[in-house]
N, C-alpha and C positions, 0 to 999 in steps of 0.2 A: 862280859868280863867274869871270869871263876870267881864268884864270894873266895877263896879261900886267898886269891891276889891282892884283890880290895883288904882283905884281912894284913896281907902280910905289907900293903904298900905304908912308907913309915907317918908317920905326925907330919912331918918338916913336908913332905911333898903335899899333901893335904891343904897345908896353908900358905903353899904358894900359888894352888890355884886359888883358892881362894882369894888371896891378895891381888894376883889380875883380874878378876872379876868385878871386883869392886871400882879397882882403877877404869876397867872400860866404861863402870855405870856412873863414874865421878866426872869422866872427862866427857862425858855426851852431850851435858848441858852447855859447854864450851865452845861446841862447834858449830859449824855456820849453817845454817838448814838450807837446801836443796829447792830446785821447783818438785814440787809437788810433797813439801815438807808440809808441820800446821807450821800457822805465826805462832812466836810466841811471844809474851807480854814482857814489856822493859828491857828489850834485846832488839839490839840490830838485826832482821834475818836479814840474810841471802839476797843476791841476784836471781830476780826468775826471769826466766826466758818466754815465759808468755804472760798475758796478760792474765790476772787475778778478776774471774770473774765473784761478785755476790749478788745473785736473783734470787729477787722473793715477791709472796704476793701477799703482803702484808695491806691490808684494808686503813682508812683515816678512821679514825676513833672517835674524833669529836673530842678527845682528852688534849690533856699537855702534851704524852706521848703515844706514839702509834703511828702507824699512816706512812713509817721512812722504810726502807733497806736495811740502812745503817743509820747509825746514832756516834759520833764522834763528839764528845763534852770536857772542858776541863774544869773542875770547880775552884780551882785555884785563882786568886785575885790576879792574877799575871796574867789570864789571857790564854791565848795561844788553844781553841778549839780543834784547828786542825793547820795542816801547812801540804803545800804539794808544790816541789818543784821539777823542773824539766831542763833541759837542755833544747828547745825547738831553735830550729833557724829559719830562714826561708822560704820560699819556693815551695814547689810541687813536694808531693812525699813527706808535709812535714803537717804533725798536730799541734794544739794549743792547748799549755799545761792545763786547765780547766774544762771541759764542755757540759753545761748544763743542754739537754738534747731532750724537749715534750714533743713524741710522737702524736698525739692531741691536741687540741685547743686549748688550754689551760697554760699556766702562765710556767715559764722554762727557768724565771729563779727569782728570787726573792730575799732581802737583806734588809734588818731588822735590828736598828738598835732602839734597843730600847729604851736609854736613858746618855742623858749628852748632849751637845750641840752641833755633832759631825758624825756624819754616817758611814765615812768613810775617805779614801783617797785613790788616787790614779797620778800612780808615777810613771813616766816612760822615759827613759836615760836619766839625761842632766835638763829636761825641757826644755820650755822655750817653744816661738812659734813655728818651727818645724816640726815638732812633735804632735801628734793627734791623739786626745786620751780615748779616743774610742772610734768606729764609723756606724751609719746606720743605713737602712734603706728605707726607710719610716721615713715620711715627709709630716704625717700629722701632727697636732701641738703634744708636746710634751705636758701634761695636767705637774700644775705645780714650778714646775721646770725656771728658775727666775736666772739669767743667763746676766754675767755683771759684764762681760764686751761681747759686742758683737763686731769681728775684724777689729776689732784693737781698739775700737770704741763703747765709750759707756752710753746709757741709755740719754743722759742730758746731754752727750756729744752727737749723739743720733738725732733726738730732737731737732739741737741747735741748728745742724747741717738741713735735716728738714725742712725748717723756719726759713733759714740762709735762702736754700735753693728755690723754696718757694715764692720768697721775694724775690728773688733776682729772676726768674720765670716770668712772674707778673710784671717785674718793670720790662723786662725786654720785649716782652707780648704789645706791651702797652706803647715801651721806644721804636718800636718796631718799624722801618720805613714801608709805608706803604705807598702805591702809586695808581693815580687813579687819570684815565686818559679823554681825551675829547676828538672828534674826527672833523673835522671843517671841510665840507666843501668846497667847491671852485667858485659856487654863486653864494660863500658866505654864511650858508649856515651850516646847522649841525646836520652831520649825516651819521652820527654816531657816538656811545657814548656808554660810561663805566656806571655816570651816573652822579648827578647836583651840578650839571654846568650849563649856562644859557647865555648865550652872545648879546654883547652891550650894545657892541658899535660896530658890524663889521663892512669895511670899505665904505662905509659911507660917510664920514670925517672926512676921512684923507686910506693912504693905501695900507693902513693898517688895521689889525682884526682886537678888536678888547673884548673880553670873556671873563664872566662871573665866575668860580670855582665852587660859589658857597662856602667859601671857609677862608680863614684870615693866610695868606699865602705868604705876607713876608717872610717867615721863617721858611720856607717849604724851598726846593729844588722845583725852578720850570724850566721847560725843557721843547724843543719844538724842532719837527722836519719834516718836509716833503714827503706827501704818499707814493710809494711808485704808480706810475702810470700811463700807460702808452697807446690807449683807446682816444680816438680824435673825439671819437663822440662824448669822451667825458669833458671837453673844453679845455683841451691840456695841446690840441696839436700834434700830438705822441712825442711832446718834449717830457725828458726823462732829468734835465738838468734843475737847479733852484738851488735856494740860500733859505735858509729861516733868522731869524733873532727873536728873544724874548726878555720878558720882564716882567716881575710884578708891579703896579704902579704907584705903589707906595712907596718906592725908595727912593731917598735925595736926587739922586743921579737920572732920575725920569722924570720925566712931564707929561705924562698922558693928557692927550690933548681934550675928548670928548670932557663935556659935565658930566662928574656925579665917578669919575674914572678916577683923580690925581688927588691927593693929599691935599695940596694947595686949594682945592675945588669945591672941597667937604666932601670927598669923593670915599668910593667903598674898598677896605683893606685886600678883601678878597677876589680884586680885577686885575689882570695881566695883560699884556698885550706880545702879540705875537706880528713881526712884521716881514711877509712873503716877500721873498726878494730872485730876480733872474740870479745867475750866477756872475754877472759882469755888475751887481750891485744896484740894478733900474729895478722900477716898480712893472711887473706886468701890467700891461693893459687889462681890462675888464674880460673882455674874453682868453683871454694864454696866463688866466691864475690856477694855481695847482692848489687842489687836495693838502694839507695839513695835519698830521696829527701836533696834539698839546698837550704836554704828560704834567702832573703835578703830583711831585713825591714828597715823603714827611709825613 
C-alpha cells in the first residue's frame, strides 16, 4: 500500500478494523474446539471423531506421585475424581465404558479406599436375582472374599441343609433294604449262599426246610421259589413246575414244629421255614424235591 494512502486513509476506518479484531479474538474462547483442537480447562470441548490418545513412559517412583500417564484428582470434599460415561449396548461391535487392559503380569486394576467401611458398589438396573454384578473365569478362592448367600442362602442355612442331608443320608444308608439270599438243594442242604445261613431241620421232621438266617427276622421280608431246572440228573425229573411258602417262626400264626425252631419251644428268633410244595399242593417225594432259593430282606 502507498504510505501516502495509509496517510490519507481517515481515523474512523482505522477503528473499525480495529474493533473486528478484537471481536474475533473475543469470540474464540466461545467456540467449540474441533478434533485435533487442545482441551481446554472448565469448558466443554467438542466431539472428536477419533480417539484421544495419551502415551507416555513415565517410570514408578517409589513416591506418592509418578509411575501414571495421567493423574485425574479432585481436592474437594465432594468427591468426584473422575467419571466416564458411554452409551455401549450389546452384541458384537460394542466396548465397555471402562477397560483396565495389563499387557503383562501385574495386576490390571486396583481400588483403594482408604478410610470407611465400604469400598465400593455394583449397581446393575433395578437388581435382583437376575442380575449378575460381575463374571469371572477364575475358579480359584477369592483371599478375603466373605460371600453373605450363596444361591440365596446364608452360610447357617448352608450348614444346616449340610447337617439335614447328612442325616438323612446316614439314616437311609442305614434303612436301607438289603437282601441277603440262600440256595437249597434237592437233598436239603445249602448249595449256595450270600452268607450267615445254616439249615436247622431240613425234610427231616416232616416235608419242610427250617433255616437259621443269623439275625432276628421277625421284622424282615421272607421270601421263597423254585430254582429253574430241567436236568434229570439234578433230582428234579426235568419238572419245571412247584409252589413254595414261607415264614419266620416266630409269629403267632406259625408252629414250627422241630425244637429250638418256634417260640413256644424256646426256640430261635432268627429261623424260617420254607415249605416245597408240587403245584397241585402235595409234598414231593424224596426224590422229585426241587432246588429252592430263600431270600431275606430288611
Amino acid at each position: 500500500m502507498d504510505p501516502k494512502d495509509e496517510r490519507r486513509r481517515s481515523p474512523r476506518t482505522r477503528s473499525v478494523l480495529l474493533a473486528t479484531g478484537l471481536l474475533v479474538l473475543g469470540l474464540a474462547p466461545f467456540g467449540v474446539a474441533a478434533t485435533g483442537d487442545a482441551l481446554r480447562e472448565g469448558q466443554r470441548n467438542g466431539t472428536a471423531n477419533r480417539e484421544t490418545e495419551i502415551v507416555s513412559r513415565t517410570n514408578e517412583t517409589g513416591g506418592t506421585k509418578g509411575g501414571y500417564a495421567t493423574r485425574q484428582s479432585n481436592l474437594s470434599s465432594s468427591g468426584g475424581g473422575a467419571i466416564y460415561g458411554c452409551r455401549a449396548g450389546t452384541g458384537a461391535n460394542t466396548n465397555p465404558c471402562v477397560r483396565a487392559n495389563n499387557l503383562e503380569d501385574g495386576l490390571a486394576f486396583e481400588f483403594n479406599a482408604t478410610k470407611g467401611d465400604l469400598g465400593g458398589t455394583f449397581n446393575v438396573g433395578g437388581g435382583g436375582d437376575a442380575k449378575k454384578p460381575f463374571t469371572t473365569n477364575a475358579t480359584g478362592v477369592a483371599t478375603g472374599l466373605n460371600a453373605d448367600e450363596v444361591d440365596g442362602k446364608s452360610a447357617n442355612e448352608i450348614e444346616d441343609s449340610a447337617t439335614t442331608k447328612a442325616a438323612a443320608d446316614a439314616a437311609a444308608k442305614a434303612g436301607a433294604a438289603k437282601t441277603r439270599w440262600v440256595l437249597i438243594g434237592a437233598d436239603g442242604t445249602i448249595a449256595a449262599q450270600s452268607g450267615g445261613f445254616k439249615t436247622v431241620d431240613c425234610y427231616s421232621t416232616n416235608a419242610n426246610c427250617y433255616i437259621d438266617a443269623g439275625e432276628d427276622v421277625r421284622d424282615n421280608g421272607i421270601s421263597a421259589e423254585i430254582a429253574t431246572a430241567n436236568n434229570p440228573d439234578a433230582g428234579t425229573d426235568g419238572l419245571l413246575t412247584g409252589e413254595t411258602s414261607s415264614s419266620p417262626c416266630f409269629l403267632d400264626f406259625v408252629n414250627c414244629a422241630p425244637a429250638g425252631t418256634d417260640s413256644g419251644n424256646g426256640g430261635n428268633p432268627g429261623v424260617f421255614v420254607v415249605a416245597p410244595r408240587n403245584s397241585d399242593g402235595s409234598a414231593p417225594a424224596a426224590g422229585d424235591r426241587y432246588p429252592f432259593y430263600a431270600l431275606v430282606t430288611g
